[in-house]
LODO-320329 format. One record per residue (C-alpha): residue number from 1; residue in one letter; x, y, z. Coordinates in steps of 0.001 Angstrom, whole numbers, plus 500000, padded with zeros to 6 digits. Example, Ala and Ser with C-alpha at 12.3 -4.5 7.8 and 13.67 -1.06 7.14 Angstrom:
[1, a, [512300, 495500, 507800]];
[2, s, [513670, 498940, 507140]];
// end
This chain:
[1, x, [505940, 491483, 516980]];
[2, x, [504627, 489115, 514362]];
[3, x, [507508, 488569, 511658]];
[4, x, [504711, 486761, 509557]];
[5, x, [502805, 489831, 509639]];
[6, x, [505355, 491752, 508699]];
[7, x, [506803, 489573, 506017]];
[8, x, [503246, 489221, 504093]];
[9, x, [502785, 493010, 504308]];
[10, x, [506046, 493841, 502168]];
[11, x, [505299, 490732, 499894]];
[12, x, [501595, 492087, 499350]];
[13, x, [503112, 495686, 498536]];
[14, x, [506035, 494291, 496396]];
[15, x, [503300, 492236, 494472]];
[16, x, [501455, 495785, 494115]];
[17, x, [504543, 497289, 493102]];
[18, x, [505392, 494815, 490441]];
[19, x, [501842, 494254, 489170]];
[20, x, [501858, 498265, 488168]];
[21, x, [505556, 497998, 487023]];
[22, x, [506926, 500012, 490258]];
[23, x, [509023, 497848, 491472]];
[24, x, [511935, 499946, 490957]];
[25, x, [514930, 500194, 493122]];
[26, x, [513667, 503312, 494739]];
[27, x, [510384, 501894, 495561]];
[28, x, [511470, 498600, 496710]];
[29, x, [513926, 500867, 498715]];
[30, x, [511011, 502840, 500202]];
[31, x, [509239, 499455, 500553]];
[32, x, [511832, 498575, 503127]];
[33, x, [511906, 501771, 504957]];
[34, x, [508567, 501446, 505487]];
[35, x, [508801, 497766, 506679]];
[36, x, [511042, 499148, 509380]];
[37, x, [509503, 501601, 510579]];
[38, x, [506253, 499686, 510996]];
[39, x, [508208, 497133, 512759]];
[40, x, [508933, 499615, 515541]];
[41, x, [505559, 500582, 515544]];
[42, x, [503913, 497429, 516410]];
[43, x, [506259, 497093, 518656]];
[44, x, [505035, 500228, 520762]];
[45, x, [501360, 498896, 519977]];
[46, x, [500918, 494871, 519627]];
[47, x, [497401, 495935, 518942]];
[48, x, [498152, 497538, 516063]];
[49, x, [499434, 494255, 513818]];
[50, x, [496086, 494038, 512523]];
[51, x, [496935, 497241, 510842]];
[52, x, [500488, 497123, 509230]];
[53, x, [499921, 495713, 505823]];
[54, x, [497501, 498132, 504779]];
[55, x, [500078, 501084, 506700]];
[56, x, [503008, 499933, 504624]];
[57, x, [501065, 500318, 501466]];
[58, x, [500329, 503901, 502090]];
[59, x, [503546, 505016, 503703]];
[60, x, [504833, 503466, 500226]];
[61, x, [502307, 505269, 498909]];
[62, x, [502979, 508645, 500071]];
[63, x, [506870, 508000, 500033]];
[64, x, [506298, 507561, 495818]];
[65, x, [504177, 510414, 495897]];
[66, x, [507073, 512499, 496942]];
[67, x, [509147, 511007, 494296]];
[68, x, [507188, 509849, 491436]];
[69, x, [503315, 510950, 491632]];
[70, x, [500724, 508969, 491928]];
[71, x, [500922, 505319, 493008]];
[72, x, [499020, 502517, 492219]];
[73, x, [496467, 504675, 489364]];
[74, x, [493023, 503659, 488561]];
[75, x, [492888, 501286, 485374]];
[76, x, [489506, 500772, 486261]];
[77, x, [487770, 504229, 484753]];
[78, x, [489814, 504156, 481801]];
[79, x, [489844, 507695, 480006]];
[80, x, [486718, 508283, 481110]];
[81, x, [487636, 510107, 484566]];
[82, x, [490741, 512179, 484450]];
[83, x, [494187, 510219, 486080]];
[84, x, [493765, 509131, 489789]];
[85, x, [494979, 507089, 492249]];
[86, x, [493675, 503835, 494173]];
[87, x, [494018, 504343, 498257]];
[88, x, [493699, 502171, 500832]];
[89, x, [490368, 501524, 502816]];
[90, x, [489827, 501655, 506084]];
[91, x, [491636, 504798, 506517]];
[92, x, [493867, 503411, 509439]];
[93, x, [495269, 500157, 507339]];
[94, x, [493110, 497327, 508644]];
[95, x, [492337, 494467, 508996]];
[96, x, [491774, 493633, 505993]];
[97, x, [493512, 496860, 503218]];
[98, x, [491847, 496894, 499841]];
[99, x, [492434, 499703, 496869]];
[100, x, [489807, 501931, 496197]];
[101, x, [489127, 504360, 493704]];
[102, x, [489474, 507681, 494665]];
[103, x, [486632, 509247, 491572]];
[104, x, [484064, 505989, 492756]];
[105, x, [484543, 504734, 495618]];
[106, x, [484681, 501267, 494440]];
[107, x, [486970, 498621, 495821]];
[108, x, [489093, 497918, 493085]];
[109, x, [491676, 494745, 494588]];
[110, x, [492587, 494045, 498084]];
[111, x, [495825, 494349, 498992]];
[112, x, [498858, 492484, 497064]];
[113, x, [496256, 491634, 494066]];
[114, x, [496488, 494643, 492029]];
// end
């Protein structure tokens, strides 16, 4: 396993984190758990490096979702679409993650430039 690859994926998400003012201990907490556990996973599939920034962002995701709501919302719409979230395209984290709106489909930042 890559430590590079694994090093820029936390620093894209903590970037993410502390652009929307999440960086809280909880989700920096989170941030690391999910670090760790996608360490293991490339591990059991080198093919899959490609794929773990863009994985860490949503297992952050979904780890704040259980604890906080939505993370990272839409600024984009403004009030004119009710509160959403951004989510990470392709689907399966990779190659290269960007936020997209969930109400337009547009990409809104790639990853780490919220």
């Amino acid at each position: 396993m890559d430590n590079g690859l694994l090093f820029d994926a936390r620093a894209r998400v903590l970037a993410d984190l502390q652009a929307r003012r999440h960086a809280t201990a909880a989700a920096v907490s989170a941030l690391e758990d999910a670090v760790s556990q996608r360490r293991w996973w490339a591990e059991q599939w080198p093919e899959g490096e490609q794929y773990v920034a863009g994985l860490v962002a949503q297992d952050v995701q979904d780890a704040l979702f259980e604890t906080v709501g939505r993370w990272p919302l839409c600024l984009e719409c403004g009030d004119q679409a009710p509160q959403h979230a951004l989510y990470i395209q392709p689907d399966l984290g990779g190659p290269d993650p960007v936020w997209v709106c969930e109400e337009t489909g547009d990409v809104v930042a790639p990853l780490g430039g919220l």
